[in-house]
C-alpha positions in Angstrom: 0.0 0.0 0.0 1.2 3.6 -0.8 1.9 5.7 2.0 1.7 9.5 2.7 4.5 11.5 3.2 4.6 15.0 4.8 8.8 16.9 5.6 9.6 19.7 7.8 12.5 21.7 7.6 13.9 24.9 8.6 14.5 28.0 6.0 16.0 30.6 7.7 14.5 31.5 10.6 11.0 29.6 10.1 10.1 26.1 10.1 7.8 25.3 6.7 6.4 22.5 5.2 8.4 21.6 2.6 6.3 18.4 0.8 2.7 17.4 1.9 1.3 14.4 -0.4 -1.8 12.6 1.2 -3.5 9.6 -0.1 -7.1 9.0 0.6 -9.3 8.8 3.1 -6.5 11.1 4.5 -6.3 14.7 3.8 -3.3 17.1 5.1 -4.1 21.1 5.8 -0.9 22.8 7.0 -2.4 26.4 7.8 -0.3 29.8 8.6 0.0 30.2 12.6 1.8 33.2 14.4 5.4 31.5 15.5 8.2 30.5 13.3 6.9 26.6 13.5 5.1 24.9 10.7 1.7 23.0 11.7 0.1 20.7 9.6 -3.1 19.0 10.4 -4.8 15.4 9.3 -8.5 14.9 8.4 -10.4 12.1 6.9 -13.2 11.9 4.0 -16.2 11.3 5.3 -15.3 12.5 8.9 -14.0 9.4 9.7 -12.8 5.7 9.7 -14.9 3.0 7.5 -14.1 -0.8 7.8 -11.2 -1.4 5.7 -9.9 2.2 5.6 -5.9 1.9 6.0 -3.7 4.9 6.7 -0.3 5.1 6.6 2.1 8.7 6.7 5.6 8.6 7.0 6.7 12.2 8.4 10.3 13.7 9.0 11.3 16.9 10.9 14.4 18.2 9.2 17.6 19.6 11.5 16.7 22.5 14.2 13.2 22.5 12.6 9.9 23.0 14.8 6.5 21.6 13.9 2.8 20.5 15.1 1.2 17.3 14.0 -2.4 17.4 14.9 -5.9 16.8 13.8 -8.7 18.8 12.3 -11.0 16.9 14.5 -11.8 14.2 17.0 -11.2 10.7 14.5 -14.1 8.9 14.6 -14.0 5.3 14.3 -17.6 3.6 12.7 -18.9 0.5 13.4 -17.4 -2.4 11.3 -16.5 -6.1 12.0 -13.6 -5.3 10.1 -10.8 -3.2 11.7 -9.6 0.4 10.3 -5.8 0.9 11.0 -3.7 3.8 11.3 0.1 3.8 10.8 2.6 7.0 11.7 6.1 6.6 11.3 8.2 10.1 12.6 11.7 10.9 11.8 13.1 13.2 13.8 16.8 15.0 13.2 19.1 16.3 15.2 17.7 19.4 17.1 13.9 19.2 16.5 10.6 19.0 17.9 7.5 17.9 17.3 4.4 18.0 19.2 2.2 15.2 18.0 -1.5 16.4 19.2 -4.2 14.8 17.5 -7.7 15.2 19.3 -9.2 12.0 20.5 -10.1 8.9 18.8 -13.7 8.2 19.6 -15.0 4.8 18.9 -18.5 4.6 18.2 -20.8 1.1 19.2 -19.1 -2.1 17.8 -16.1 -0.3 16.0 -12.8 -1.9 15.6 -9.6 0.1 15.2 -5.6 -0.4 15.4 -3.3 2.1 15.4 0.9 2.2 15.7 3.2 5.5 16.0 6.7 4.8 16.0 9.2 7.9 16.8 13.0 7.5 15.9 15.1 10.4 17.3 18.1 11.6 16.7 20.6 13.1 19.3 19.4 16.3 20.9 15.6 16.1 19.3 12.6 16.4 21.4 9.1 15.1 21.5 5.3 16.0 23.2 2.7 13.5 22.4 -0.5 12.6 23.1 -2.5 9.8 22.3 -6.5 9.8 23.8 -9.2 7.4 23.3 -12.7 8.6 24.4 -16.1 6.3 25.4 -17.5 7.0 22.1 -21.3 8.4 22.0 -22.1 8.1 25.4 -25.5 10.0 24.9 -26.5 7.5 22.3 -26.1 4.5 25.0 -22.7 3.8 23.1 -20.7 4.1 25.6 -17.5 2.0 25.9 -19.6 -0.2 23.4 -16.4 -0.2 21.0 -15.4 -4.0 20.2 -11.9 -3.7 19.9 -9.6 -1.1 20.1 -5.6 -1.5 19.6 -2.7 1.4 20.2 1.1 0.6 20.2 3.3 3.2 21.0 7.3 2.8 20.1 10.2 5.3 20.8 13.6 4.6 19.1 16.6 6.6 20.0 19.5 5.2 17.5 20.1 1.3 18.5 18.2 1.8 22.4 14.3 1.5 22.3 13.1 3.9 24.6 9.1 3.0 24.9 8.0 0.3 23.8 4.1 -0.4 24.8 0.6 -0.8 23.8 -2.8 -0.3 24.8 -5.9 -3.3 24.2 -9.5 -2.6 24.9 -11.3 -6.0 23.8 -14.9 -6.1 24.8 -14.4 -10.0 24.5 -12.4 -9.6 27.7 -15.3 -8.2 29.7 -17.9 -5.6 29.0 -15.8 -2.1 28.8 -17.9 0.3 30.7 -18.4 -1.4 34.1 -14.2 -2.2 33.9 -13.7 1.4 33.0 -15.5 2.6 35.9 -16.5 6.3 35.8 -13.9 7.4 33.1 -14.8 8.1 30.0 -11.1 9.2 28.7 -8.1 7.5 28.7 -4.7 9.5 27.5 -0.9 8.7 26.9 1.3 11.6 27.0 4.8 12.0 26.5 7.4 14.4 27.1 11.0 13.6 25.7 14.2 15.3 24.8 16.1 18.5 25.7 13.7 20.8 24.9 11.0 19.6 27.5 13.3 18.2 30.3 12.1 20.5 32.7 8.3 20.3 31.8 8.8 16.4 32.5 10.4 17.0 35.7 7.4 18.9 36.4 5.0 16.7 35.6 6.7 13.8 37.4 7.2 16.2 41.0 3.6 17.0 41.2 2.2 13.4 40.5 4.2 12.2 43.3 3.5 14.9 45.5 -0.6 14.4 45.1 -1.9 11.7 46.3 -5.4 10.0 44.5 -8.7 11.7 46.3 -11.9 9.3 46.0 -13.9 10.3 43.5 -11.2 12.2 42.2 -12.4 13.8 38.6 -9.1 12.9 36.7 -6.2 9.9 38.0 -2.4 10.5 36.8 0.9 7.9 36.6 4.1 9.2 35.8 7.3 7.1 34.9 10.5 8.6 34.1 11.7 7.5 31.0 15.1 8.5 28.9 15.6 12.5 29.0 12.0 12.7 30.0 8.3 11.5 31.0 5.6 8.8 30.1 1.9 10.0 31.9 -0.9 8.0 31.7 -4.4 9.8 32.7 -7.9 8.6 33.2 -10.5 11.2 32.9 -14.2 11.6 33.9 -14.4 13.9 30.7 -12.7 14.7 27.3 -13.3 18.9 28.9 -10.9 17.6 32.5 -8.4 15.5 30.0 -7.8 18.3 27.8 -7.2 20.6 30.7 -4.4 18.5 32.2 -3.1 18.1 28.7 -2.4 21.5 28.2 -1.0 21.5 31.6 1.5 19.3 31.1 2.6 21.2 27.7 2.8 24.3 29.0 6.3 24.8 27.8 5.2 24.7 24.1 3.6 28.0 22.9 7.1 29.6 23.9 8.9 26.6 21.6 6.5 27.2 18.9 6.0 30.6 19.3 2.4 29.6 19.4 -0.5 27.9 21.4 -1.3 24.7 19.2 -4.2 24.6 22.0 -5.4 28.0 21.8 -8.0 26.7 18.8 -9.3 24.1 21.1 -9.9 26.3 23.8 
């Protein structure tokens, strides 16, 4: 299958895009922001993810260069006995960033969806990413209803794997919503690389430092990981999720010279 390619690099003093080619169901929009990085954004025909439907982009973020990955929209994911798959493969050289910050994947009663990202990063690049799955249409009793939902995660820096893990949610292994309790949001983010060192120290001081309350709205685990920090989140709401999202990022409308969050606000 043909894949669809999208480059960063740095002219002068600006990031910009320098190719964008997008096979369908994908689409890529890479608007004008106010900072000297480059954004690009991926949206689906249709709105979303049919059985079947297969994408796979293969980005690279040249030397020094600064860029956004993110989406136009939440991805929705239909229902289908047969499984829609998403493939991202990043390339990052020496002295980059890139904020990967799609907005959640929601899956919607009996959808099945797989999905891989695999970063390699050169010495001195850096990385934010987030990856969110929601409970789908929980106002139209679909709920958790997904079937099957799969999301593997791999970090490479040259020859030492930094992250390596994935995420199942298999309604054949239980029903979803009573194991899920009262979340309705489940997040990965990751922080990695010079350029957000001291975010992930952050991050990491004040997990340890506040203890779970019952009931609480929104429950946090950090790990340290190489140069930086994995969090993993459970939210009552996509509204409390995004919040601490933007938390945990709040070194990157200085980076950017932008807030890739300000739209979302």
């Amino acid at each position: 299958m043909m894949e669809s390619r999208l480059a960063f690099e740095l002219s002068g003093h600006r990031t910009v895009v320098r190719s964008a080619f997008a096979i369908a169901p994908l689409r890529l929009l890479t608007p004008r922001n106010h900072g000297d990085g480059a954004w690009a954004y991926t949206t689906t025909l249709g709105g979303g993810l049919l059985a079947g439907d297969e994408i796979r982009l293969r980005a690279t973020v040249g030397p020094a260069a600064r860029a956004v990955l993110s989406s136009q929209g939440s991805t929705r994911i239909y229902r289908s006995s047969l499984a829609s798959k998403v493939s991202l493969e990043v390339a990052l050289s020496e002295g980059s960033l890139l904020a990967i910050l799609p907005d959640p994947t929601s899956c919607f009663a009996g959808s099945r969806h797989e999905q891989r990202t695999r970063v390699d990063m050169a010495a001195g690049s850096s990385l934010a990413l987030v990856d969110c799955v929601t409970a789908g249409r929980v106002a139209r009793d679909g709920r958790w209803a997904l079937s099957r939902y799969h999301s593997a995660l791999r970090i490479d820096r040259g020859p030492l794997t930094v992250l390596d893990e994935a995420l199942l949610l298999d309604a054949a292994h239980g029903p979803l919503s009573e194991r899920l309790g009262r979340f309705d949001c489940l997040a990965t983010v990751l922080l990695l690389g010079p350029l957000l060192e001291s975010g992930a120290a952050a991050a990491l001081a004040r997990i340890a430092a506040a203890p779970v309350a019952r009931g609480a709205q929104i429950v946090e685990a950090g790990s340290p990981v190489q140069g930086g920090a994995l969090v993993r989140l459970a939210a009552v709401s996509v509204q409390v999720a995004a919040a601490r999202i933007r938390e945990l990022f709040f070194a990157l409308p200085a980076l950017l010279g932008d807030d890739p969050f300000a739209r979302r606000a």
